[in-house]
Backbone bond lengths (Angstrom), bond angles and torsions (degrees), N, CA, C in turn:
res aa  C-N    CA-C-N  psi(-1)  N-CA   C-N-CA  omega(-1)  CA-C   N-CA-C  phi
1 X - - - 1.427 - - 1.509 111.18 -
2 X 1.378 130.16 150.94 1.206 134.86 -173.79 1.812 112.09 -146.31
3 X 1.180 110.08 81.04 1.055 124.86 156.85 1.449 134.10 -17.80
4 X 1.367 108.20 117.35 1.499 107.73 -165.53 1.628 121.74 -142.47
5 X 1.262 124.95 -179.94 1.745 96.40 -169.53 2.074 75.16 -125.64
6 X 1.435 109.53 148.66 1.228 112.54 165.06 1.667 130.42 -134.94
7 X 1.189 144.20 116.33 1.233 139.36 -177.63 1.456 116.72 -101.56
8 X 1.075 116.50 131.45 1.394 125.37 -176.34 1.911 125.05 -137.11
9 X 0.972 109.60 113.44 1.442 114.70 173.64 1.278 126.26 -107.66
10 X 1.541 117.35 142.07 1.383 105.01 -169.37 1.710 97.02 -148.38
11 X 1.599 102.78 156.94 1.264 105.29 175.76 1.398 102.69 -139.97
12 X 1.704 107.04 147.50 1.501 115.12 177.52 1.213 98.69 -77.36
13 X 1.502 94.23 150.81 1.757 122.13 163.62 1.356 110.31 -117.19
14 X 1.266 110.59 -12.87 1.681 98.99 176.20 1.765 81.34 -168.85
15 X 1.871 95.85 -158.16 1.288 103.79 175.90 1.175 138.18 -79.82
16 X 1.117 108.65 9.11 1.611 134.56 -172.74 1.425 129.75 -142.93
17 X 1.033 96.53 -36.46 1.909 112.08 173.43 1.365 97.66 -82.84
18 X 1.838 85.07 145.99 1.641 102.85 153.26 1.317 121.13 -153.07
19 X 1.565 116.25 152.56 1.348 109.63 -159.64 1.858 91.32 -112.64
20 X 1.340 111.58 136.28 1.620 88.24 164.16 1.684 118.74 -157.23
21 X 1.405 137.49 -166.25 0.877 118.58 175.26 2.083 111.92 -125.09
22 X 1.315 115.12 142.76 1.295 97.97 179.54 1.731 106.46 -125.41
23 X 1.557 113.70 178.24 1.572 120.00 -168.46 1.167 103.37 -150.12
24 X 1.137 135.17 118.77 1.697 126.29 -157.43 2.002 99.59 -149.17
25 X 1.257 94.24 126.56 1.832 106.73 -174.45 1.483 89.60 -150.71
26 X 1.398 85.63 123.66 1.792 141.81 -176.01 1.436 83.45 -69.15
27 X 1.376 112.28 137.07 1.719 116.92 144.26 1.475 114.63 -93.59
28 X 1.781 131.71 -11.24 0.901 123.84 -159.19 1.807 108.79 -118.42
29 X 1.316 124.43 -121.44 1.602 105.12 -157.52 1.817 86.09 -141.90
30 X 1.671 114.35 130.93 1.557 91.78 131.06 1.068 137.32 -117.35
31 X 1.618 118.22 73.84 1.481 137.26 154.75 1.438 122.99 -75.38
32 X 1.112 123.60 64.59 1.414 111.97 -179.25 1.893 133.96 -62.53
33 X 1.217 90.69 14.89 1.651 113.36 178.38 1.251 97.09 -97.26
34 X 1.114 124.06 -54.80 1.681 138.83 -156.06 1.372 121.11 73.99
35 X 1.342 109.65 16.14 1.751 121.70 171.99 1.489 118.25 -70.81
36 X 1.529 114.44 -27.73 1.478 131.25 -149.51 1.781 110.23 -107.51
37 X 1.176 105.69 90.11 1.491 91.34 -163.14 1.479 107.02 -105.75
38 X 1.481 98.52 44.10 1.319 112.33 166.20 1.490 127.41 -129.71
39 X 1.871 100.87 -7.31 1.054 107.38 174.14 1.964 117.36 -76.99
40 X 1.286 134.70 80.34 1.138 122.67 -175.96 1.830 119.57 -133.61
41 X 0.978 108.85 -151.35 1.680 106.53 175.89 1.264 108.32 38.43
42 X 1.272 177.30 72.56 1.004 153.38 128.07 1.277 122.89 -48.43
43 X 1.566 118.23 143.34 1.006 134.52 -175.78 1.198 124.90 -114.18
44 X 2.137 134.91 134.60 0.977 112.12 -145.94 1.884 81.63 -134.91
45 X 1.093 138.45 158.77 1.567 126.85 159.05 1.731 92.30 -156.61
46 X 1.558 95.75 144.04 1.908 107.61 169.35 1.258 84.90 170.12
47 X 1.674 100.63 -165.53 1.708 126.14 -152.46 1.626 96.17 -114.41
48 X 1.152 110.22 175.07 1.090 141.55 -173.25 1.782 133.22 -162.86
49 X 1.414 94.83 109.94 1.628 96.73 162.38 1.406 127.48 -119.01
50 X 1.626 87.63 141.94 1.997 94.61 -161.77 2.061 89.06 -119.51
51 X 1.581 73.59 156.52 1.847 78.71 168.92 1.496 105.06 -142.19
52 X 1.173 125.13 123.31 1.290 134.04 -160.02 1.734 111.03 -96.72
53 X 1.249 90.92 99.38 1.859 103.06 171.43 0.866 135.21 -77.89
54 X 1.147 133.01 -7.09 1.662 143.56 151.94 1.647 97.68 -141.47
55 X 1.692 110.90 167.29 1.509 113.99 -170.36 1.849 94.00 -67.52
56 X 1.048 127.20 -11.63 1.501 108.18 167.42 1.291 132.21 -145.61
57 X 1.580 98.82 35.33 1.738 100.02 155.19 1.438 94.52 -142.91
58 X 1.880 106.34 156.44 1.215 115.65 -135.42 1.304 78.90 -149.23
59 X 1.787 131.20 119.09 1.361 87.51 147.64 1.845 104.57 -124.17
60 X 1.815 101.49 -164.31 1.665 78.80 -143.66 1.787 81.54 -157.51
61 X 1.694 113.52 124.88 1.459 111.73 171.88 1.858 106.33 -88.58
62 X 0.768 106.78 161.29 1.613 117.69 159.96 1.774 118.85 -152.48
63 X 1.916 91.90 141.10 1.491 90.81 149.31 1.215 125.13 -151.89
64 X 1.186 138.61 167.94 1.677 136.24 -126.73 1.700 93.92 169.06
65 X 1.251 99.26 140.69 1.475 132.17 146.01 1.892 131.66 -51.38
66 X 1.470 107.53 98.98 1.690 118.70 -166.44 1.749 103.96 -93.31
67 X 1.464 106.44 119.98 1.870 112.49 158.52 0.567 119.23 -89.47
68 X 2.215 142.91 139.86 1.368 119.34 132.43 1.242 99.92 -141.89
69 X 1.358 112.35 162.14 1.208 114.18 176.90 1.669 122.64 -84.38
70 X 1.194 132.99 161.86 1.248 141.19 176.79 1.711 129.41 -153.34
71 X 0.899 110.65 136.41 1.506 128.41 -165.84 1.734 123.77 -120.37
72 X 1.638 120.45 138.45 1.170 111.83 170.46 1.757 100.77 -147.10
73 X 0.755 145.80 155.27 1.740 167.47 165.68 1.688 80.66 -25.83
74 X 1.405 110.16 93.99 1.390 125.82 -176.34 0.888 163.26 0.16
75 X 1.706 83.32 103.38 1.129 131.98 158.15 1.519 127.46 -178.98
76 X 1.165 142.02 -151.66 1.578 122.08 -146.61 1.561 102.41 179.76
77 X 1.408 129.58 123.85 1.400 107.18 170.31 1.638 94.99 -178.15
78 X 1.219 100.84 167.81 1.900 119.48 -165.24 1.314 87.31 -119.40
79 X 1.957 90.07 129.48 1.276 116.59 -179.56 1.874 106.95 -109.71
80 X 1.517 117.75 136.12 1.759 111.36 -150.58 1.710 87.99 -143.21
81 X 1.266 139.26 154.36 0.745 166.54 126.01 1.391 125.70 -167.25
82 X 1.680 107.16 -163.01 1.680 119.33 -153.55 1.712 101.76 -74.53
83 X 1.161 118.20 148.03 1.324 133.37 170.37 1.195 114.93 -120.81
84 X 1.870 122.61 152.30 1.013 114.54 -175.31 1.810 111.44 -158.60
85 X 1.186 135.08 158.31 1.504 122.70 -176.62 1.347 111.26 175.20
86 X 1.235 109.26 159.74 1.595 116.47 -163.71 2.000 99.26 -122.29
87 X 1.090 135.25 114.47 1.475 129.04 169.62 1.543 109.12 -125.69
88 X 1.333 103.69 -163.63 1.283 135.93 -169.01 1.409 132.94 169.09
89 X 1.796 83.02 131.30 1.990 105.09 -159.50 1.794 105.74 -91.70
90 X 1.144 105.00 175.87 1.346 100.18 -143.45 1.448 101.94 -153.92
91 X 1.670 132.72 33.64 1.829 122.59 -147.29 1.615 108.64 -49.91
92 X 0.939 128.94 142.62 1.543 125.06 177.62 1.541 98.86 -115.65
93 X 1.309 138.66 -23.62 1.439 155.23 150.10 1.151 109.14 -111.67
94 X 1.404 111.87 169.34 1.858 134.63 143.62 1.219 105.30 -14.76
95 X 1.122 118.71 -59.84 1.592 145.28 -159.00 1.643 133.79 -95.09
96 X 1.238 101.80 -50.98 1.494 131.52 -161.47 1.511 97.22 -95.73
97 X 0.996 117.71 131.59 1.449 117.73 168.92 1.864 109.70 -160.16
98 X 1.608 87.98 168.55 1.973 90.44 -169.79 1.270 112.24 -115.89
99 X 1.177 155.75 103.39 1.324 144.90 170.18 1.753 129.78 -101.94
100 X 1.702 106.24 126.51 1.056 102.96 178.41 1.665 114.76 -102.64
101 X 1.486 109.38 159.68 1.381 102.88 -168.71 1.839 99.07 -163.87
102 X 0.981 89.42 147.69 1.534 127.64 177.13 1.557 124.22 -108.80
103 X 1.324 127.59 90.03 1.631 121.08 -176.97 1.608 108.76 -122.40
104 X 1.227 94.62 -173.67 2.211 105.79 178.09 1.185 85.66 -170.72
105 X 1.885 109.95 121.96 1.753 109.03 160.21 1.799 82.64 -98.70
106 X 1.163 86.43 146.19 1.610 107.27 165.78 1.804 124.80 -110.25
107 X 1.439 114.48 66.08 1.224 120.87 176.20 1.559 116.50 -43.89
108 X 1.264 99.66 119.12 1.853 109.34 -171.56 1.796 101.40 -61.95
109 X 1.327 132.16 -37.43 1.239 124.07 -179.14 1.379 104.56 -173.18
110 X 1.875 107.70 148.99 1.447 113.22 156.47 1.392 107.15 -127.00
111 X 1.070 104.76 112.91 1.653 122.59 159.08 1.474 146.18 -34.48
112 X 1.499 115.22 75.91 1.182 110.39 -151.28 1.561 121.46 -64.45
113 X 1.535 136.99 -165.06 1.351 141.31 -162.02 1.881 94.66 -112.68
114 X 1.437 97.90 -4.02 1.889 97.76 165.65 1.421 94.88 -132.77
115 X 1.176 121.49 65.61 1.348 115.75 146.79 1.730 110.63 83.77
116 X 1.341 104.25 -72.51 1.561 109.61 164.34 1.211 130.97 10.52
117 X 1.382 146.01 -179.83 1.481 142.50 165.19 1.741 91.40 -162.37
118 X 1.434 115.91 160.61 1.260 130.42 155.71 1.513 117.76 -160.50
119 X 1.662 134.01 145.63 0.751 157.67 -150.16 1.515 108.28 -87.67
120 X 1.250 149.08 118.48 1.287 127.72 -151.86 1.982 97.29 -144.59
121 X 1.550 97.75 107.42 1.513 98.19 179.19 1.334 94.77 -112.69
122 X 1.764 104.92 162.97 1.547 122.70 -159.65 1.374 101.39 -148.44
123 X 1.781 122.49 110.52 1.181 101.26 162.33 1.585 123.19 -113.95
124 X 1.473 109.11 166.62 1.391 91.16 -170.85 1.676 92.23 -137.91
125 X 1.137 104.51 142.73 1.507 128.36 -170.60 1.985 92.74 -96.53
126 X 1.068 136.52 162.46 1.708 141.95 137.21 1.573 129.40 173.79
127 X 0.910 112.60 145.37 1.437 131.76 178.95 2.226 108.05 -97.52
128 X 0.891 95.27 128.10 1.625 104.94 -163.14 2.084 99.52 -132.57
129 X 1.515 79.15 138.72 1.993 86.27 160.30 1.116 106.50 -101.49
130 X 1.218 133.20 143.19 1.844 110.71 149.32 1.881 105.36 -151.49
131 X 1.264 96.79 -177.59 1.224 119.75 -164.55 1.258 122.45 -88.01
132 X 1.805 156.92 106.92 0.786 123.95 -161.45 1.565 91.37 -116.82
133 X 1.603 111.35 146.57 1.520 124.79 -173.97 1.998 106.77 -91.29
């Protein structure tokens, strides 16, 4: 699991739709080697539309633009492309709610230290609590 902080806003368009915007930063790494201890934080921002099927489950596609940085024995550089994922909210209170979700950022390229390039997709599976204000 990789811990992350997420903000999300949304506004109705009707009785069921919603249009909104979200901002999502990783506390953890995508280095899946564990050599790179520069690859971390990633950063994710885009839109989101949810359609709400009962007054408290919601579910909701999004897609958005993914950062992270990445590193090799010199040199240094941020890897960015399209993100994308399908979830669903869940209120358990007023407040409290559970969301599961399914995403893939698809980084257009990382640049190797011989010239090279490769295409670098990421998926991420998670189950989340959070807070709603």
């Amino acid at each position: 699991g990789m811990p992350s902080i997420t903000a999300d806003a949304y506004k109705a368009i009707s009785d069921s739709w919603l249009v909104g915007v979200y901002g999502n930063y990783d506390l953890g790494t995508t280095d899946t080697t564990g050599t790179d201890p520069d690859a971390h934080r990633p950063i994710e921002a885009g839109g989101k539309v949810g359609y709400a099927i009962t007054e408290k489950l919601m579910a909701y596609a999004k897609l958005g633009w993914s950062w992270s940085k990445y590193s090799s024995p010199g040199y240094y550089q941020w890897m960015n492309g399209p993100s994308y994922g399908i979830g669903a909210e869940y209120l358990i209170t007023k407040n409290l709610f559970t969301r599961v979700e399914v995403s893939q950022q698809n980084y257009k390229s990382v640049d190797w230290g011989d010239g090279s390039s490769d295409k670098v997709n990421i998926n991420s599976y998670g189950i989340s609590l959070g807070w709603r204000f």
